[in-house]
C-alpha positions in Angstrom: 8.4 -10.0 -48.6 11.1 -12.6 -48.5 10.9 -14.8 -45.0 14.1 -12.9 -42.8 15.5 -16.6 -43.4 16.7 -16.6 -46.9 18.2 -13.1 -46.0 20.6 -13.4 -43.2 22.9 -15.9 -42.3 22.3 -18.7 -40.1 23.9 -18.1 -36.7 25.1 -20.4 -33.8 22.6 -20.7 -31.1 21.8 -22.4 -27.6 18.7 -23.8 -28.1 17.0 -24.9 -31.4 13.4 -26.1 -31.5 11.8 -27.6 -34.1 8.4 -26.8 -34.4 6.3 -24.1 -33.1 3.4 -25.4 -31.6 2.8 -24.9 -28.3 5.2 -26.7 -26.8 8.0 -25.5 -28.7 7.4 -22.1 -28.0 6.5 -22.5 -24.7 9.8 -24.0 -24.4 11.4 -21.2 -25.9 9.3 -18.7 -24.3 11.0 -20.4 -20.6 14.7 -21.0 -22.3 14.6 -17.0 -23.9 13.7 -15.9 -20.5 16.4 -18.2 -18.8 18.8 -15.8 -21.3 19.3 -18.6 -23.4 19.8 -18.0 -27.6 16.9 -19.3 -28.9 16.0 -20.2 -32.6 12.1 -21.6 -33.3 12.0 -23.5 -36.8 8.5 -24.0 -38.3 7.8 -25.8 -41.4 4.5 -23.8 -42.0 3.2 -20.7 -42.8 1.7 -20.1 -39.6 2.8 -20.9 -36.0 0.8 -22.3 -33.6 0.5 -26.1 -34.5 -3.2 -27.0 -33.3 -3.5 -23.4 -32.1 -3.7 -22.1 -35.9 -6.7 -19.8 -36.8 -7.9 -19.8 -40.2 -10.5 -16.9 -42.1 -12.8 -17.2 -44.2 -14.2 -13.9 -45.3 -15.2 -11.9 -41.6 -14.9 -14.7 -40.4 -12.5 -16.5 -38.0 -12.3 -20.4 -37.7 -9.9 -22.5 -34.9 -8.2 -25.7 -36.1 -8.1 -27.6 -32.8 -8.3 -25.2 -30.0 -11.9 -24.4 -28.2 -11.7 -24.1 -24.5 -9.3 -24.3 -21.6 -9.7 -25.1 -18.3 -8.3 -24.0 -14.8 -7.9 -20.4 -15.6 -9.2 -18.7 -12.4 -6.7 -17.1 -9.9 -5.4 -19.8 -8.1 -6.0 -22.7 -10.5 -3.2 -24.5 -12.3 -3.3 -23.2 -15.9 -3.5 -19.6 -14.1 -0.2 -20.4 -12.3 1.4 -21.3 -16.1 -0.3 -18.5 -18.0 0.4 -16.0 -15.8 4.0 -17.0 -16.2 3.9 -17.1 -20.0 2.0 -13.7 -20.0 -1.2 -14.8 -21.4 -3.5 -13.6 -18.6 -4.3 -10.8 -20.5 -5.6 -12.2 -23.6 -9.2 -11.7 -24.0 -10.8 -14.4 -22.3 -14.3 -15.1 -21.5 -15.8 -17.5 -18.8 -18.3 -20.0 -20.0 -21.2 -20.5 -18.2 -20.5 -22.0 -14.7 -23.9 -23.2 -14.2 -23.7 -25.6 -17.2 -20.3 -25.2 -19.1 -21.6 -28.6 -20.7 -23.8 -30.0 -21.9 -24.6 -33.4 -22.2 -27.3 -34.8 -24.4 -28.1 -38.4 -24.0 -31.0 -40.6 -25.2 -32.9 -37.1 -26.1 -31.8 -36.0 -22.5 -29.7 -33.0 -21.5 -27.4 -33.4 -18.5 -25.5 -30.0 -17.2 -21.6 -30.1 -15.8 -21.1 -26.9 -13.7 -17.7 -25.5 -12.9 -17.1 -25.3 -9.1 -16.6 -28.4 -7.4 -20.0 -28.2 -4.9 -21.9 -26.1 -8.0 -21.2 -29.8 -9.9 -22.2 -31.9 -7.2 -25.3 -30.0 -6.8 -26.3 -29.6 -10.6 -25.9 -33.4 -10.9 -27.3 -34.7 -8.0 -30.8 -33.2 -9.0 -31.1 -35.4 -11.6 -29.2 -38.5 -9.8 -31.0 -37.5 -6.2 -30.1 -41.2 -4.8 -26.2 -40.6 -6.2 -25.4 -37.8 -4.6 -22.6 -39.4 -2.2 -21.4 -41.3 -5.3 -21.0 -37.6 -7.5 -19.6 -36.2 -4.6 -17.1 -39.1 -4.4 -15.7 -38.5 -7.9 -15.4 -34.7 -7.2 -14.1 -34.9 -4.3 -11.3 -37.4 -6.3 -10.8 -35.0 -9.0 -10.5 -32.0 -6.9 -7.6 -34.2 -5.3 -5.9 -35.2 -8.2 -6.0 -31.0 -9.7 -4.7 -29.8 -6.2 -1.5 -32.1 -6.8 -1.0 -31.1 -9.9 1.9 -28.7 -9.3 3.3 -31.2 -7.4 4.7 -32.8 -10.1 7.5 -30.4 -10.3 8.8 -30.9 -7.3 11.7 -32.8 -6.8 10.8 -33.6 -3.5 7.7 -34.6 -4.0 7.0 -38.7 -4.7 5.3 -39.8 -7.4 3.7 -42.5 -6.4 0.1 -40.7 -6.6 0.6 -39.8 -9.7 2.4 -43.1 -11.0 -0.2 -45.0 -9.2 -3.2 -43.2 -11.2 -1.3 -43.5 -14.5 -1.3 -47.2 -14.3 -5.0 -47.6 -13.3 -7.7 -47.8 -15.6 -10.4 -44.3 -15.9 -13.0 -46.9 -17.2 -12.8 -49.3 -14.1 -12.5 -46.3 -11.8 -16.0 -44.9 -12.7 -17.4 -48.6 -12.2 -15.9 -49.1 -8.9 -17.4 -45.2 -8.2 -20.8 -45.7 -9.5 -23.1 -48.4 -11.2 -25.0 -46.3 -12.3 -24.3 -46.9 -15.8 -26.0 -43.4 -17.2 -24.2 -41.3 -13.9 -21.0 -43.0 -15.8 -22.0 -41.6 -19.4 -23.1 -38.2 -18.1 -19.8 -37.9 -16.3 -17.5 -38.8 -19.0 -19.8 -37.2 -21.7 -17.8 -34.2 -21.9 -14.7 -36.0 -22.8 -14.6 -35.5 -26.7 -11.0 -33.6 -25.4 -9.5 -37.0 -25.2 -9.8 -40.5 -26.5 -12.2 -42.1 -24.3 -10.9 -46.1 -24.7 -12.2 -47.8 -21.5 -8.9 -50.6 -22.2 -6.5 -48.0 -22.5 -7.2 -44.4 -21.0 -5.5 -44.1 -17.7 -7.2 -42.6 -14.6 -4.4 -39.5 -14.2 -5.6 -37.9 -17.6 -9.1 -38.9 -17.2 -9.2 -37.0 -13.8 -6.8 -34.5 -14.4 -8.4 -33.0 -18.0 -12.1 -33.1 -16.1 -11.4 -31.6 -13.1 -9.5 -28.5 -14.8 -12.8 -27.6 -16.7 -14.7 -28.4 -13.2 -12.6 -26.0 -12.1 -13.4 -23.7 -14.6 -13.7 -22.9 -18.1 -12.9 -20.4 -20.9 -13.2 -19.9 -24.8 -10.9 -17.1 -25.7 -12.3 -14.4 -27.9 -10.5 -14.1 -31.6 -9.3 -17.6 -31.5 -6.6 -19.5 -30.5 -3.5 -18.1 -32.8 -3.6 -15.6 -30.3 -1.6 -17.3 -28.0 0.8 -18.2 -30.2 1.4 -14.9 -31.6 2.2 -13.9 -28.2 4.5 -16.5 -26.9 6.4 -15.8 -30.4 6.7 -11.9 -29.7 7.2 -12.7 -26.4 10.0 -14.8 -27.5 11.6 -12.3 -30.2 11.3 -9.4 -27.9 13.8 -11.7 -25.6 16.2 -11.7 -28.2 15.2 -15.2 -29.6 14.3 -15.5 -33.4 10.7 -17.5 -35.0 11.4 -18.7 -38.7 8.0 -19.7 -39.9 8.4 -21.6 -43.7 11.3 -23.7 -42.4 11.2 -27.0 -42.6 13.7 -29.4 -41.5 14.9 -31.5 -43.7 17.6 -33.5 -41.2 19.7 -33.4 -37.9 23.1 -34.6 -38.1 25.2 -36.4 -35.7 28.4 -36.6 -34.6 29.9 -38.2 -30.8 26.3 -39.2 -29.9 24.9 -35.2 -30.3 23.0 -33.1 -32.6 25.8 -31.5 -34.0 23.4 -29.6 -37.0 20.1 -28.9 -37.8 19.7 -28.5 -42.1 16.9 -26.3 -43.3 15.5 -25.0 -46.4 19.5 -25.6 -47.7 21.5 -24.3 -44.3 22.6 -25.5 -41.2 22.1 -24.3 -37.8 24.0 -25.5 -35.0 22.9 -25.5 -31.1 23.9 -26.8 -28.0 20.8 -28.1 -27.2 18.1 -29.4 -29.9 14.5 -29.9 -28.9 11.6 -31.4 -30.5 7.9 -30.1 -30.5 7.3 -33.0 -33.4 6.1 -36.5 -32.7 8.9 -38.4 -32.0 8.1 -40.9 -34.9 9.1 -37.7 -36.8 11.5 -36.8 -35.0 13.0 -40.2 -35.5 12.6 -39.8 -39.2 15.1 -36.9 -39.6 18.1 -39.0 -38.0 20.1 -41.8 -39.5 19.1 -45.1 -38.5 22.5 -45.2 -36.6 21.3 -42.4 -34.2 19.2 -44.6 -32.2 19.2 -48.4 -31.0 17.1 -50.8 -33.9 14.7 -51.9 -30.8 13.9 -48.2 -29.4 13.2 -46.4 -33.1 10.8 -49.7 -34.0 9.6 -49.4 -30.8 8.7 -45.2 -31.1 7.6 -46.1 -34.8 5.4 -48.5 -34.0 3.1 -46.5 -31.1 -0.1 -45.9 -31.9 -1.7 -43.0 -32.2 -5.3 -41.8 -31.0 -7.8 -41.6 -33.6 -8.3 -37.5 -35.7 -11.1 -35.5 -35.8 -13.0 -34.4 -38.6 -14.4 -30.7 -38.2 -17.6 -28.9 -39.6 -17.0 -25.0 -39.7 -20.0 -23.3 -40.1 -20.2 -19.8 -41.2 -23.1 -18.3 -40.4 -25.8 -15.7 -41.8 -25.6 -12.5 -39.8 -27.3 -12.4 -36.8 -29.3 -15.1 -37.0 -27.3 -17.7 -34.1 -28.0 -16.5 -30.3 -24.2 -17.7 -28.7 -24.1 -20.0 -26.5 -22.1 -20.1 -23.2 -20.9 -23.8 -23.0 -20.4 -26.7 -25.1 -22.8 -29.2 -26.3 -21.9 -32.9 -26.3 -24.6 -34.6 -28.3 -24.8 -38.8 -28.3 -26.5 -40.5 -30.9 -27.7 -43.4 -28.7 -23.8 -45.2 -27.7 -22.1 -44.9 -24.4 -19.2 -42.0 -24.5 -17.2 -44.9 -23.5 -17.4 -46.6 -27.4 -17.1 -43.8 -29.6 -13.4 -45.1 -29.8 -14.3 -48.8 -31.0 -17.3 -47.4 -33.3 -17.4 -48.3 -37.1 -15.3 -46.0 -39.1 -18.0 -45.1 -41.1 -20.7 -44.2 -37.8 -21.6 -40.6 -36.8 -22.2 -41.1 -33.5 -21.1 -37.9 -31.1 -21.0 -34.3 -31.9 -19.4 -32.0 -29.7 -20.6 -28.4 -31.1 -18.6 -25.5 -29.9 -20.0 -21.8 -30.4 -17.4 -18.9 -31.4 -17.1 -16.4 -28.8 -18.8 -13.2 -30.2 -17.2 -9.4 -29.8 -18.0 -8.0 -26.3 -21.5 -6.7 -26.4 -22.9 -8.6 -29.8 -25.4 -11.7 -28.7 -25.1 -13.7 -31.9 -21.9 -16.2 -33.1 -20.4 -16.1 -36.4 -19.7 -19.6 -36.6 -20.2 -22.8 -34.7 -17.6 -26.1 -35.2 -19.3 -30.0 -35.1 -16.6 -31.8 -34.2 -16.6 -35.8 -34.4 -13.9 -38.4 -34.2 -12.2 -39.8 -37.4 -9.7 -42.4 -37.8 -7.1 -42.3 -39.9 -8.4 -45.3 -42.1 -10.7 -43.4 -43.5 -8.7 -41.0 -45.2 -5.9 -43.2 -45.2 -6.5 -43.8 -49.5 -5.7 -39.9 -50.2 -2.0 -40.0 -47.5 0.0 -39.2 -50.6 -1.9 -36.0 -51.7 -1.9 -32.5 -50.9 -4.3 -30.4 -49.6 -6.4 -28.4 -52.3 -5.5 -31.8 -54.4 -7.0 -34.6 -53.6 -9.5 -34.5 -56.0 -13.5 -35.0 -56.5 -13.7 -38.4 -54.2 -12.4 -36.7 -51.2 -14.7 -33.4 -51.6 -17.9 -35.5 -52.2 -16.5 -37.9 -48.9 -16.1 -34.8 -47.1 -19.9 -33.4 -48.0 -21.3 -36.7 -46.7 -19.5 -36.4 -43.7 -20.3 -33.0 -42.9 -24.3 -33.3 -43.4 -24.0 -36.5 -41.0 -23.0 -33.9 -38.6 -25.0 -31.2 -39.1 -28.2 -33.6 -38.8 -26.9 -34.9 -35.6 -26.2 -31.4 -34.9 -29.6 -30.5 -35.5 -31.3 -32.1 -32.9 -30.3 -30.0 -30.6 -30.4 -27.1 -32.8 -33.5 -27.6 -35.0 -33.2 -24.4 -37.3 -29.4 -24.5 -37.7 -29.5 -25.9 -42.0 -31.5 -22.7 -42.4 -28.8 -20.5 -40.4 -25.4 -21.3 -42.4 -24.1 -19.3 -44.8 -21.3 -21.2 -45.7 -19.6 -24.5 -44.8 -15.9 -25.9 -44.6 -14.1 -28.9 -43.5 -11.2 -30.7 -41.4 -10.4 -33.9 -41.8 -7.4 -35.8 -40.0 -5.4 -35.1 -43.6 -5.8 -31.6 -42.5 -4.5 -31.9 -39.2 -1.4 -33.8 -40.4 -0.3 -31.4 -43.3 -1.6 -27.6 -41.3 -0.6 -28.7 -37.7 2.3 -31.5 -38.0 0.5 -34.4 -36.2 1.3 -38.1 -37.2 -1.3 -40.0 -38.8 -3.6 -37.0 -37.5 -4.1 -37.7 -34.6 -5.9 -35.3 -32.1 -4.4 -36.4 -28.5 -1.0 -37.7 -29.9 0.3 -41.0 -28.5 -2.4 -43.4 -27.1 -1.6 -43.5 -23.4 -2.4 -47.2 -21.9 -2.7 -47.7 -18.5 -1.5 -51.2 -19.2 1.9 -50.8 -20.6 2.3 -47.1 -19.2 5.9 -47.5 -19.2 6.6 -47.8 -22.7 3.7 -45.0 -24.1 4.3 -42.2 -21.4 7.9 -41.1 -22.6 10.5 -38.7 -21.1 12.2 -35.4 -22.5 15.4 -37.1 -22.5 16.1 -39.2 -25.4 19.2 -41.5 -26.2 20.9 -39.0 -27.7 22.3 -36.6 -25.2 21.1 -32.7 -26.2 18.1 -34.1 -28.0 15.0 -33.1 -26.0 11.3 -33.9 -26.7 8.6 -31.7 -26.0 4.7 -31.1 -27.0 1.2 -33.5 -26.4 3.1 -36.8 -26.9 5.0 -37.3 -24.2 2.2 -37.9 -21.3 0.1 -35.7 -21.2 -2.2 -34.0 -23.8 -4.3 -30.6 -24.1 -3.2 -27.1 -23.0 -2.5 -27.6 -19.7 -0.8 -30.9 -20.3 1.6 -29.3 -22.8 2.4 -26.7 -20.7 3.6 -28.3 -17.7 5.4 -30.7 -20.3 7.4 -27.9 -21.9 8.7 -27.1 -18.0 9.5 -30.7 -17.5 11.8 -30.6 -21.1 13.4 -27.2 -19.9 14.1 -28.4 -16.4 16.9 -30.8 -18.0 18.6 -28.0 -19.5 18.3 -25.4 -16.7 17.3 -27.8 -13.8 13.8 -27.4 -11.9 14.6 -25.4 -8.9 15.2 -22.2 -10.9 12.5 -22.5 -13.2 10.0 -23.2 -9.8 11.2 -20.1 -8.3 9.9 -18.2 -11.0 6.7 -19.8 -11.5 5.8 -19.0 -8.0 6.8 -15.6 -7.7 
């Protein structure tokens, strides 16, 4: 069947996003809602950006989502969800005695959700740090109760500021010197770039605390969400064109006066962008923006990719396992981001949530960092192209995981049925992220002014959106996608309704 796209017309909307990860249609979702006209472009197949869900056979594989944190009544991401209506999606609770688990030097280490159940946990194997672990929790805890401050107008920022501009590395220094405490309590921090020059303390603390506070994998995978927000989206009158790609925006009296696709034009009063805004960049004339700001945006780098192991697996033969397991070759957490390109040194290994009432997975994911250089020799490609070097590179890389992988899980090379692959090439051409990258822009607490950027760019109804902007992750994105709405339909409102 034809996309709807080719067949109608191209009306005049309100709002145009391009892009339909989660931030775009989050931002539609809130803007639809609002009563706004709202038309979602997406360049793929598939919505969802990092959300996609791929299937191989009976089997269902994730791209980039795993867990979230924070969903409990009362807990931040519960406050967004509930709003977005995704509270009803089937989510199951990881293990709160252990929802990681931390293997270093041959040793496992357990994170529990609850802030005292985390305290406890770690302080039986750190007995003379307990005051130090209790410190740090006691700081997270802190930094998630404020977290909905942030969309208050009234209140400062100075908390928040102040915690951007200091350094996550140099915090757990100053908390501990216990050098292993600081591993074990950064170990489950494969969901962001761990760069003790650069990470800031705010995303450090904020990111840990949320799965402290508790944590969930979401049964079928993570297109559900997606699919929702878009129904949710259409049944409000707005419109999702998937296999619409955007070629250009053009402008005229400093504003988006059209958006060209797949040979139209759309035309909004508003235009916002879910894309990097390197790529965002890219679809305007040079003119559009200032010489110093585009090299400037152009020239930000990126956090490293990840490079993914699906495993399918024969039937029944895989008990599931309630957490995560963060497994360390021998380095600190703190220098898988200055590694060798060409090292294997962390796993995190994520199992598939099985139907209610079966005990064994269908598939686990070994996820590991990649940078970009090492797939940078096949950028002009296409996937399902790039020929017999980059399968046999691929091979290698995957049994470097699944040995790591098996020290912790002895009898898994017997187990798998079948395997497949992600590389950062994947990321880039499936879910739209420059260079792919896995948290977006790199964030440095050193020059925090010029990589955490603002909705609002030069060019009056051009709004950003999505992980780049300052904060990364599901819950980062979503509070980001109220911060880009709130300069279309101001805060207040959109408050009002997220507290009802």
């Amino acid at each position: 069947m034809r996309n709807e796209l080719y067949q109608n017309k191209v009306s005049d909307y309100d709002i145009i996003i391009i892009g339909g990860g989660l931030g775009g249609l989050e931002c539609g979702y809130i803007l639809a809602r609002k009563g706004y006209s709202v038309c979602v472009l997406e360049k793929n197949p598939q919505i969802g950006g990092c959300l996609q869900t791929f299937r191989r056979g009976r089997t269902t594989f994730d791209t980039g989502f795993h867990y979230v944190g924070g969903l409990d009544e009362g807990q931040s991401l519960h406050r967004l969800f509930r709003y977005f209506g995704l509270l009803d999606l089937p989510w199951r609770k990881m293990d709160e005695n252990g929802f990681a688990e931390i293997i270093l030097h041959g040793k496992s280490y357990f994170l529990a959700s609850g802030h005292e159940r985390f305290v406890d946990t770690l302080s039986r194997e750190f007995p003379d740090q307990r005051r130090q672990i209790a410190t740090y929790a006691a700081f997270l805890k802190q930094v998630g109760d404020n977290i909905m401050n942030r969309f208050s107008s009234e209140s400062g920022d100075a908390f928040t500021d102040g915690l951007f501009e200091r350094s996550a590395y140099e915090f757990l220094q100053e908390t501990t010197g216990n050098s292993l405490l600081r591993d074990v309590l950064s170990g489950a921090s494969l969901t962001m770039e761990l760069n003790p020059e650069t990470l800031p303390l705010y995303m450090f603390a904020q990111i840990n605390n949320s799965f402290i506070q508790s944590a969930w994998r979401l049964e079928g995978g993570g297109g559900q969400i997606a699919e929702s927000l878009a129904e949710s989206i259409r049944k409000m009158g707005g419109v999702v064109h998937t296999n619409a790609a955007v070629t250009g925006l053009t402008v005229k009296d400093g504003k988006i006066s059209g958006v060209r696709f797949c040979g139209e034009e759309a035309r909004g009063k508003y235009v916002i962008s879910d894309l990097h805004p390197a790529s965002t960049i890219a679809l305007l004339p040079e003119t559009a923006f200032r010489k110093a700001y585009r090299n400037r945006i152009m020239q930000l780098p990126n956090t490293f990719g990840v490079f993914t192991t699906h495993l399918q697996l024969k039937e029944n033969t895989v008990p599931y396992l309630n957490r995560n397991i963060f497994l360390y070759r021998g380095q600190s957490p703190w220098y898988v981001a200055t590694q060798r390109a060409d090292d294997t040194e962390v796993a995190l290994i994520t199992f598939q949530t099985p139907k209610a009432g079966t005990a064994y997975t269908d598939n686990i994911d070994i996820l590991t960092p990649m940078r970009w250089q090492e797939v940078a020799q096949w950028a002009d490609t296409s996937a399902g192209r790039r020929g017999e070097e980059y399968r046999d590179f691929k091979l290698k890389k995957a049994e470097e995981c699944i040995a790591l992988a098996e020290k912790r899980l002895p009898e898994l090379r017997g187990q798998i049925a079948q395997i497949y692959t992600s590389t950062p090439l994947s990321y880039r051409d499936y879910n739209g992220t420059r260079e792919g990258s896995a948290y977006g822009i790199r964030k440095d607490c050193r020059h925090i002014i010029y990589t955490v950027l603002t909705p609002q760019t030069q060019i009056r109804n051009l709004l950003l959106t999505g992980q780049n902007l300052n904060l990364h992750g599901v819950l980062g994105v979503s509070m980001t996608a109220f911060f880009t709405c709130a300069r279309i339909t101001g805060m207040e409102t959109l408050l009002n309704e997220l507290n009802r």
